[in-house]
C-alpha positions in Angstrom: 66.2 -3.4 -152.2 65.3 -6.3 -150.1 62.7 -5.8 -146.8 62.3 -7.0 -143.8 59.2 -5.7 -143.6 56.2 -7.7 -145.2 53.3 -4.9 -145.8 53.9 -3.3 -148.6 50.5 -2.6 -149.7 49.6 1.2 -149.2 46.2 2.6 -147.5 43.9 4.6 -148.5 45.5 7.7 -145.7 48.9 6.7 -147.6 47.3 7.1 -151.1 46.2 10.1 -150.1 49.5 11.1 -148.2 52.3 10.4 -151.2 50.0 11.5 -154.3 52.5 13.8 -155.7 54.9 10.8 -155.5 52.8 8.5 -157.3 52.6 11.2 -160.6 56.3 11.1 -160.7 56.9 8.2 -163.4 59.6 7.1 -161.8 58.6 6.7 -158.2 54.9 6.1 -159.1 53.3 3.3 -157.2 55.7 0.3 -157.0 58.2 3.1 -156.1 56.4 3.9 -153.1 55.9 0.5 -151.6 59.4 0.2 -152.3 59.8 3.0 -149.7 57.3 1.5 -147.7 59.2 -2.2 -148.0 62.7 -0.5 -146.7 64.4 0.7 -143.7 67.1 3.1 -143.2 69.4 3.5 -140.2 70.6 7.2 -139.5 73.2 7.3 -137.2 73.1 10.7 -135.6 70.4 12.8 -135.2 71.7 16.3 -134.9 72.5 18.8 -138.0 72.6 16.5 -140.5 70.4 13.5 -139.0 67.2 15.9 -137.8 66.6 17.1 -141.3 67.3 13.5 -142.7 65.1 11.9 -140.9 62.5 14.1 -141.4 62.2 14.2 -145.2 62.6 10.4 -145.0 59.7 9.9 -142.6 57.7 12.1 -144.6 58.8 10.1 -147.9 57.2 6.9 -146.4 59.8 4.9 -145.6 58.8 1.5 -143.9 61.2 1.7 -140.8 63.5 4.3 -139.4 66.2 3.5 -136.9 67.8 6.8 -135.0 71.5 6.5 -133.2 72.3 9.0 -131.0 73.4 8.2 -126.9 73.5 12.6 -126.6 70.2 14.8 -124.9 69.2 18.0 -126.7 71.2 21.5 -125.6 70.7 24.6 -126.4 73.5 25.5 -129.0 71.5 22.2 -131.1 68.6 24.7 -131.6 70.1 26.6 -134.3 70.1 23.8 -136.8 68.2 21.0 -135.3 64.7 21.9 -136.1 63.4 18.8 -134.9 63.5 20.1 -131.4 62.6 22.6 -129.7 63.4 25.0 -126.3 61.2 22.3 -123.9 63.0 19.6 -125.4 66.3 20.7 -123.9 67.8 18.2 -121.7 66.0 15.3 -122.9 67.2 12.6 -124.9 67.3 13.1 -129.2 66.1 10.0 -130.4 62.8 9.8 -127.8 62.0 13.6 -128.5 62.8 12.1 -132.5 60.8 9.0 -132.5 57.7 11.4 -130.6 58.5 14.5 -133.1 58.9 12.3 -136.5 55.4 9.9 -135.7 53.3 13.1 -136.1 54.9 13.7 -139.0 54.4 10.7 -140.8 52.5 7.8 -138.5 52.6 5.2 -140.8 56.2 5.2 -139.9 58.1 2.5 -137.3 60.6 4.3 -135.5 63.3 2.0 -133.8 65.3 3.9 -130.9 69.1 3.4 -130.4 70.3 5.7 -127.7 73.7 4.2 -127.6 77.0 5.5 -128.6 77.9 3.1 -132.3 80.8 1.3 -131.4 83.1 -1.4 -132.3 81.0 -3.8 -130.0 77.4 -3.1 -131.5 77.9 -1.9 -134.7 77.4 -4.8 -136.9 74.3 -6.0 -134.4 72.8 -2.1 -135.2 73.1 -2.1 -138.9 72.9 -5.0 -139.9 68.8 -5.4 -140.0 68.6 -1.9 -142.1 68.8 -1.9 -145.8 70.2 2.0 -146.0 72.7 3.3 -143.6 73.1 7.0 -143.2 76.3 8.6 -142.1 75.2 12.0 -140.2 77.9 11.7 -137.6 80.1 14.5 -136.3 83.6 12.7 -135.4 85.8 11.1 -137.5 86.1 7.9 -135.5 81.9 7.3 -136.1 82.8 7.8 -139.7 85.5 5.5 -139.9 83.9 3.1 -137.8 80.2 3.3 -140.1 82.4 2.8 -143.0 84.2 -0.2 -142.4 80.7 -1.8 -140.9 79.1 -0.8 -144.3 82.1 -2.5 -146.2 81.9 -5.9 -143.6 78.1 -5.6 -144.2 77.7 -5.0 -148.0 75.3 -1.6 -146.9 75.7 1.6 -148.9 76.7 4.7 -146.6 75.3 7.7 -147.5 77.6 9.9 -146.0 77.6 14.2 -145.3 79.7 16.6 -143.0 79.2 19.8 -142.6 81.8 22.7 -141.5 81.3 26.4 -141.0 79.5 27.4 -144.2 80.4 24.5 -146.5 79.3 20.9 -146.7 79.7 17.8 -148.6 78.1 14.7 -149.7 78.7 11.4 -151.5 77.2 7.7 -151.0 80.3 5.2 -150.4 80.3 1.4 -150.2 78.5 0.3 -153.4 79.0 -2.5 -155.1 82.0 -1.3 -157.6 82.0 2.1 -156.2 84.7 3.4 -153.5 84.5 3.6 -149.7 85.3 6.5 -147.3 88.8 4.9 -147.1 89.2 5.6 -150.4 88.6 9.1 -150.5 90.1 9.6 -147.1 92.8 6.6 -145.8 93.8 8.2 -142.9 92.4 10.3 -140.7 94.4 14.2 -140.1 96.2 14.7 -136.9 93.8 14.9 -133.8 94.6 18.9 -133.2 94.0 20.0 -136.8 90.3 18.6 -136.3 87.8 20.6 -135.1 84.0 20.3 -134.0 81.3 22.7 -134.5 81.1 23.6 -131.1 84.8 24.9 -131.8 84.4 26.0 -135.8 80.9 26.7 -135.7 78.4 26.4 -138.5 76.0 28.3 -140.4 72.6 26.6 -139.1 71.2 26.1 -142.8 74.3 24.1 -144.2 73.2 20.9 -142.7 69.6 21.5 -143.7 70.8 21.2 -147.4 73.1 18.6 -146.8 71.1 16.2 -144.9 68.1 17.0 -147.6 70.9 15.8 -149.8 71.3 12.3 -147.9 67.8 12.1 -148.0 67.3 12.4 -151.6 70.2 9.9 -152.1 68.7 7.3 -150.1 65.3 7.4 -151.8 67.3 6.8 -155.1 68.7 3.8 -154.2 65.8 2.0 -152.2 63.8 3.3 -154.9 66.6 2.5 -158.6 65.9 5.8 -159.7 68.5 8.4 -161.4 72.4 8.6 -160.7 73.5 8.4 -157.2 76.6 9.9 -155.9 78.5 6.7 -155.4 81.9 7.8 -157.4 81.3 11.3 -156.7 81.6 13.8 -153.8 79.3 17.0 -153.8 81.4 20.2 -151.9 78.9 23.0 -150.9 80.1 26.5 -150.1 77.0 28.6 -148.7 79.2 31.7 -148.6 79.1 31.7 -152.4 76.2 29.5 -153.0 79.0 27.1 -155.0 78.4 23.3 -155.5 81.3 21.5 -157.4 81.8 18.0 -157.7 84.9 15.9 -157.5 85.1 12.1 -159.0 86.3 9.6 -156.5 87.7 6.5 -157.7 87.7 3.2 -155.7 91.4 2.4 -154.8 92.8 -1.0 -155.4 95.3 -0.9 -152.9 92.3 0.4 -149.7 92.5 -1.8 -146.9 88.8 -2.0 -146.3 87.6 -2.6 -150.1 90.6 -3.0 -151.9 91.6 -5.8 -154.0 93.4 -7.4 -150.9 91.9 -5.7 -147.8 94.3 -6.2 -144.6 91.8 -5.1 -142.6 88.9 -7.7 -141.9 87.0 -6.4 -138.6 86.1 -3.7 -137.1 88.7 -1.9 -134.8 90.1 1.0 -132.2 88.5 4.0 -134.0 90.0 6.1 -131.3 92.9 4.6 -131.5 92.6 5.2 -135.2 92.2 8.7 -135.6 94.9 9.7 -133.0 92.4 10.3 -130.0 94.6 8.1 -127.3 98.0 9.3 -127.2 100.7 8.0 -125.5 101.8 9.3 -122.3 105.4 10.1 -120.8 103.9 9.7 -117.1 106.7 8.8 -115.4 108.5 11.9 -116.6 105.6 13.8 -115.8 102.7 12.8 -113.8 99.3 12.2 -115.2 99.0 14.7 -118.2 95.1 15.3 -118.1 93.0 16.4 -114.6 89.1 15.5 -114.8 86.6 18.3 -114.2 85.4 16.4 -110.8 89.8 16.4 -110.0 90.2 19.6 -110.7 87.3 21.0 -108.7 88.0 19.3 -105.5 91.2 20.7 -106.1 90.0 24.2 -106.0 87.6 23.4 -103.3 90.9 22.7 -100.8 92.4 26.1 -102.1 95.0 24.8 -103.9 96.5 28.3 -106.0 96.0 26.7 -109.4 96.9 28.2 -112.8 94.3 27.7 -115.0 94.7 28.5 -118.9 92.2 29.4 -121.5 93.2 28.4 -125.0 89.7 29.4 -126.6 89.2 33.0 -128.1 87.8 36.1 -127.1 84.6 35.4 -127.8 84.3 32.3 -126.2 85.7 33.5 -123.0 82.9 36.0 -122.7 80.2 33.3 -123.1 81.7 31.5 -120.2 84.8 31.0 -118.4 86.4 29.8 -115.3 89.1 32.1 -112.9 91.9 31.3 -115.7 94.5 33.3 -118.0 92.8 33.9 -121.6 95.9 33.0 -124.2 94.0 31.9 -127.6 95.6 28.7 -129.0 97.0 30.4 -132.0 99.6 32.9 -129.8 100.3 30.6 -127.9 103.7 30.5 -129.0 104.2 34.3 -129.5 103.6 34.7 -125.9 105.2 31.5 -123.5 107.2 34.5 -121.7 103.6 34.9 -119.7 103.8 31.8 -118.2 106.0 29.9 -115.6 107.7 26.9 -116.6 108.3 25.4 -113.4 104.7 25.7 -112.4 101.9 23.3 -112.7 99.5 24.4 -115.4 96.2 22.9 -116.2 94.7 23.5 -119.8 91.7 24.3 -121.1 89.4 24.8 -123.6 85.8 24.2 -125.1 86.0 20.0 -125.4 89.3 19.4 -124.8 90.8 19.0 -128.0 92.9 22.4 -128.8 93.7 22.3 -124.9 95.1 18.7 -125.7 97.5 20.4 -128.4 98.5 23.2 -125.8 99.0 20.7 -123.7 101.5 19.0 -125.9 103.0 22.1 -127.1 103.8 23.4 -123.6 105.8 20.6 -122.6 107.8 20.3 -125.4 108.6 23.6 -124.8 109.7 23.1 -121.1 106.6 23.4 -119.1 107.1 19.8 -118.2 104.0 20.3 -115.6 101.2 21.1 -118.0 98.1 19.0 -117.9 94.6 19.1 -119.8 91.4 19.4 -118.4 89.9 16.6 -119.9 86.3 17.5 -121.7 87.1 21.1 -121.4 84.4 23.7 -120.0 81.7 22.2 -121.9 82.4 19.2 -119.5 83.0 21.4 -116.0 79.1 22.9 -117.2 77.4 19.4 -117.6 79.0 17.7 -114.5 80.5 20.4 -111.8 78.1 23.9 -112.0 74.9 23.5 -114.9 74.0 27.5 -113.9 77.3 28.3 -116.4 76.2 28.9 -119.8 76.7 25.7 -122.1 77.6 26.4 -126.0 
């Protein structure tokens, strides 16, 4: 692949450093100042982006930009090994950039702590030869896609849920794009995060290993890369299967006639901004900084907790615990002509409760927008955060 960097001759610490490389016929020497010659551009560095980042910086290659606009909590520790308890708080790609450059020095880290959008996308990939998709929303994936497509950059992508992951490189020359495999995104409340799924800390270790791999293939022209193919991973049963993707003639993004030509509302795309019947209702959402002057005036509010059990242990505010699932079983326990205010860990299922509620009569239930993760971070930080 072409380089924007110009030294590609190795030193005697790198000759030393990638030996085991330079037995492998097909990396051997040129392969390595290939490496050396290339940059790659992960854009997040939590499950999947920590471990990618990593093996790549440890690989060799030339120059290594990090996305990520989010600080390091707690509940990242279980799979983010590139950070540790004292790193909590501060932000993921400066603790990456220190973390990384005593793993491999030789390595030029370039910080982005932005959130990727529609505005700076192109500007942000465009300088990096490998773009690695390690994001945890679908709009970031839709969005990376279609800047890979615009930008003629291969998109090694992986997700991660619960005990299963998968894996595939999109936006190859002939091969298919994320459109392709997925053209539209699932409704907004059948899409959860790990912070409301969970995940098995080791699943993104393998699948970010898995990016990583992929990437050195292609900077390198070595083996079969997975552009075609998608890699599923089920830890509970230690599965990996394969599915063949095929690139779609009719995809708006790298079809034969593409309809769509920039980059665009992501979320607007995936569902996230929903129109709003205020003037039947009011405003539908309450923010955490609302809702707690609220309560500081005494206003009686009725607060309701669509999370489960378990998560209403770890933390909770003064509200009524009915999990999102029974919600319908169980609307008798609520009162429809008063003003109810939603919530839950981000604001997503509360969103859907929301929803629900109203079309079901409760014409004055609101969400809290953010959910308690967001009442911890910018109303009380003693709560505990997950």
């Amino acid at each position: 692949m072409d380089s924007n960097d110009t030294g590609k001759q190795l030193t005697t610490e790198e000759l030393k450093r990638y030996a085991r490389h330079f037995v492998l016929p097909e990396v051997g020497m040129e392969g390595q100042k290939k490496l050396k010659s290339s940059s790659v551009l992960i854009v997040g560095v939590g499950g999947l982006g920590s471990i990618a980042s990593m093996y790549l910086a440890a690989a060799g290659i030339g120059r290594l930009g990090l996305v990520d606009f989010d600080e390091v909590d707690h509940s990242n520790l279980h799979r983010q090994p590139l950070y540790g308890t004292s790193d909590v708080g501060k932000s993921k790609v400066a603790i990456a950039q220190k973390k990384i450059v005593e793993i491999n020095p030789n390595v030029a880290i370039i910080q982005h702590h932005v959130r990727l959008d529609s505005q700076n996308a192109l500007d942000i990939l465009l300088s990096y030869d490998v773009i690695l998709d390690c994001s945890d929303n679908l709009p970031a994936r839709y969005l990376v896609n279609d800047a890979c497509v615009i930008l003629g950059k291969p998109n090694v992508y992986g997700a991660v849920f619960q005990f299963e992951g998968q894996s595939s490189v999109f936006c190859t020359k002939d091969g298919p794009c994320y459109r392709c495999l997925f053209p539209e995104p699932p409704p907004p409340e059948l899409v959860q995060s790990c912070a409301e799924s969970g995940v098995l800390g080791m699943v993104p270790a393998i699948i970010g290993s898995i990016q990583s791999v992929e990437a050195v293939k292609l900077i390198v022209g070595i083996g079969k890369s997975l552009a075609g193919r998608l890699v599923l991973f089920d830890a509970s049963t230690m599965d990996f299967r394969e599915l063949k993707i095929e690139r779609v003639a009719s995809c708006p993004m790298c079809g034969k006639s593409p309809t769509i030509h920039g980059l665009i509302d992501y979320q607007e795309f995936c569902g996230m901004k929903k129109e709003r019947n205020a003037e039947e209702y009011g405003s539908l959402e309450v923010s955490v900084q609302e809702l707690k002057t609220r309560l500081d005036k005494g206003e009686a509010l009725f607060l309701l907790d669509v999370r489960e059990q378990f998560e209403y242990e770890m933390v909770h505010l003064d509200a009524k615990l009915i999990p999102l699932n029974t919600l319908p079983d169980r609307l008798s326990e609520l009162d429809r002509e008063r003003e109810i205010i939603v919530y839950c860990h981000s604001g997503v299922r509360s969103a859907s409760a929301a929803e629900y509620l109203r079309s079901n009569g409760f014409k004055y239930a609101k969400n809290l927008t953010g959910g308690i993760d967001e009442w911890v971070r910018k109303v009380d930080p003693t709560m505990s955060r997950y």
